[in-house]
Every structure is written in structure tokens, then in C-alpha cells.
C-alpha positions, 0 to 999 in steps of 0.5 A: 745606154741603159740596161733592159730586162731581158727575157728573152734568154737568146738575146741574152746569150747574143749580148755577153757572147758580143760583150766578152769578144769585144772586151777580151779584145781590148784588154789585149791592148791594157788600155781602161774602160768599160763596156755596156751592151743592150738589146733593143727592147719591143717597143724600142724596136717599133719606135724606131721603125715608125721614126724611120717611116716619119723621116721617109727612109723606112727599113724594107726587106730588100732595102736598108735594114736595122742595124742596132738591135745590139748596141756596145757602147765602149767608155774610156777614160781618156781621149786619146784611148777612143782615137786609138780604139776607133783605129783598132776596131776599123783593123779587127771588122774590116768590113765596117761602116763608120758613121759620121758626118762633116763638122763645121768649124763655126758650129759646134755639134757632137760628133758620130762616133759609130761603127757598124759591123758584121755579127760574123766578125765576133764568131760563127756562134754568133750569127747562129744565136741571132738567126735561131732568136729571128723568129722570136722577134718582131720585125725580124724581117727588118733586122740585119746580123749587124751591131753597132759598136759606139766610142765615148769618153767618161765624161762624154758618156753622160751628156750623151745619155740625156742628148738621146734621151731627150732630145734625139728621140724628141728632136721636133720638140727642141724646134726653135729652141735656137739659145737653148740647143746652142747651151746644151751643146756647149755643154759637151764642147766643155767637156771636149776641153776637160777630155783634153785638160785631164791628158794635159794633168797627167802628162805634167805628173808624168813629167815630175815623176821623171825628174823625181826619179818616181819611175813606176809613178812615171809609168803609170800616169805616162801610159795610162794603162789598167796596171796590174797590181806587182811593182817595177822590177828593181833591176829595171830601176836600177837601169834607170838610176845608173842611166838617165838616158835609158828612162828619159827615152821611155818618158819621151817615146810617143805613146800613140805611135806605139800603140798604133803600132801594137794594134797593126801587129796583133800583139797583146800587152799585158800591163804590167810595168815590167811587160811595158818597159820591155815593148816600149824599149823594143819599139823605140830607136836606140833601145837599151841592151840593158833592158833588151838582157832582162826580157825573158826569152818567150816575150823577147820571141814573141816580139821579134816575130810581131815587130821585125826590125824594119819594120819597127 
């Protein structure tokens, strides 16, 4: 997603209103990445509708509209994060479409991976700054207060750049290219399987600093979250090294099922490792007492009214 100069100063506005809503958002998770937002420029605009056109489902007032004329782009580190956000942002803009298609088991094709959602759903600020830059834009008429939010990995986010660059916006141009489009899109299948490898290389690393008894280095290659820079408790440690069990089911808990279950209640992490250990042994069965005395009362609150009992 490159960057436009932008000079108009109200679509400047709308992108770092949508930019600080969506990152404020994830950082309630702890989860890295990094977030890229643009505004289509003119001519960006006019050639999109004049594909459509080509294509036979141009945009009309009443009818279909354009729904990208902000895009956000959100990069994880790794895979699994952009699974857990696509499931975070279909909770927080319920009123979302989401844009795929079917994959074929013999072919491989890159995969959609866009929601489209409502500006209202960032703030009523901004639905008022898209509707005062309307007449200031061409084709607004063909314009809907939409914008669409894409989900890649690091290391999809490359090949994706070149693929709409040079080949989605050029499709008739790869016509017959039959070997040529079957080696670019093995590209990203190799890139799929490195997603996959790199999770796989810090799960083993977790697992040698679990029986190492590294436990801040376990922490971090298990969770994988953007840390803040304070070092484990020393009491938590301790825990640790007096009762293996203790950090052994903290090493072995599920890291997707506790975020999945972080997203569906609201709750906001705050990396660090001390916060972490607290809503990892809160959330699992046969939590430590222990690790249950040092939570500080405010946080303890806080987690008995996001995750009751039964529901955990």
C-alpha cells in the first residue's frame, strides 16, 4: 500500500482519525504489527471506476458504490495474529462485509482477506469529516462512508504489493501466461509455508526456555506479544522455580483459545509479562493461587468482571 501525497487536508484528517481508532484497537490486544492507511488519489479514483465500467458492474448512485477510497492495511508478524484479528475486527464492525472466495484444493490462489465496514463504526467525527470532503471530491456521488480494512502477514505483505501492482490492475496482460502466473503464485504458497515455519521456530524456542527454566524468555517467544521493556517479577520466578507445575501450564495453555477469549470480552492486555502471567493463570483451569495473591486488586477486579467463572 504505498503512500500518496495528500493535499487535500480533510482526507488527511479522515486517514490518522481511522489509523489512530483501528491501532488504539489492537494495541488493547499486545499482539505486533504495523498499520498503513491511504486515500485513493484522483486518478486512482478514475481508474477504478473506468475497470468497473470495463468489467460491466460499473458503480452507480443508487446501486453498488466504492467502498475503498480509505484503505488500512494491518501487517502481523505472525499468522496466527491476523486469524485472531480478522475474528477481532468481525466483533468490534458487526455490520461488516467480508470479502473472499472459495479455494480450490488443486489450485493454489492468494487469498482475500477484506472487510469492509462502516466509517460510523470508528466515530461519528468520522462520518462528519467524510461527508464535509464530499464536495471536494470527484465522484463522490460514487463513493460510500465505508472503508476497507486488509489483513496480511510480513511476509505476504511484499508479494502482495508487486501482485496489484503489476498484475491486478494489468490482468489482461498475464493472458496466457499460464507457467509464469503458476511460479508467481508459488511464490506466496513459499511464503504461506515460511508464515508457518517461523511459529513452528518460536514454539521450539519457547519449549527450550521452559525446560531451561528461562521463564521471562519463555514468555516471550510463547506469546509473542510487543513487551513492554520491565523484566518478570522475581516472585512470579520464584513460583516457577519452587513448582514446575505452575509454569508448565502457563508454557502448555492454549494461546489462541486465550485471546479468542480476550477479544470476545473486551478486555485490554497490557504487555508486559507480569500482566500476562496474571490473565494466563486467571483464564486456564487449575489456576495457581499463588500467582492468584500477587495480582494487584484493581487488575484482579477487573478480570473477575470480563471473565465470570463460568464463563471461563
Amino acid at each position: 500500500m504505498g503512500s500518496l501525497k495528500v493535499d487535500n487536508p480533510g482526507v488527511a484528517i479522515l486517514e490518522k482519525t481511522i489509523k489512530s481508532c483501528i491501532s488504539d484497537a489492537i494495541d488493547s490486544l499486545g499482539i505486533m504489527y504495523k498499520i498503513f492507511v491511504r486515500a485513493k488519489s484522483s486518478d486512482s479514483i478514475e481508474g477504478k471506476i473506468k475497470k468497473k465500467e470495463k468489467e460491466g458492474v460499473p458503480y452507480t448512485p443508487d446501486g453498488k458504490k466504492m467502498q475503498d477510497f480509505i484503505g488500512v492495511r494491518v501487517v502481523t508478524y505472525f499468522y496466527e495474529d491476523e486469524e485472531l484479528l480478522r475474528v477481532f475486527f468481525q466483533e468490534r464492525f458487526p455490520d461488516y462485509k467480508f470479502e473472499s472466495q472459495e479455494t480450490r484444493e488443486t489450485i493454489f490462489e492468494p487469498q482475500r482477506r477484506n472487510l469492509v465496514c462502516q466509517l460510523s463504526r470508528i466515530s461519528e467525527e468520522a462520518v462528519q469529516t467524510f461527508e464535509e470532503l464530499k464536495p471536494t471530491l470527484n465522484h463522490s456521488e460514487l463513493m460510500d462512508s465505508t472503508f476497507e480494512l486488509q489483513l496480511r502477514t510480513v511476509f505476504s505483505e511484499g508479494w502482495h504489493e508487486i501482485d496489484h501492482a503489476l498484475k491486478y490492475k494489468c490482468k489482461e496482460e498475464w493472458d496466457g501466461l499460464f507457467e509464469e502466473s503458476r511460479m508467481f503464485c508459488g511464490l506466496l504458497a513459499t511464503l504461506e509455508t515460511a508464515d508457518r515455519s517461523l511459529k513452528k521456530i518460536f514454539d521450539d524456542l519457547a519449549y527450550k526456555h521452559y525446560k531451561q527454566k528461562n521463564w521471562q524468555a519463555m514468555l516471550r517467544t510463547k506469546y509473542r506479544l510487543h513487551f513492554e521493556n520491565r523484566n518478570l517479577r522475581d516472585e512470579i520466578a520464584d513460583i516457577f522455580n519452587q513448582n514446575n507445575d505452575v509454569a508448565k501450564r502457563l508454557f502448555k495453555a492454549d494461546r489462541k483459545q486465550i485471546f479468542l477469549k480476550i477479544i470476545s470480552s473486551g478486555y485490554k492486555m497490557k504487555p508486559s509479562f507480569d500482566h500476562l502471567v496474571y490473565v494466563v493463570n486467571y483464564l486456564i483451569e487449575d489456576s495457581s493461587q499463588e500467582i492468584n495473591k500477587l495480582v494487584p486488586g484493581y487488575i484482579m477486579i477487573d478480570l473477575k468482571n470480563k471473565f465470570p467463572k463460568n464463563d471461563v
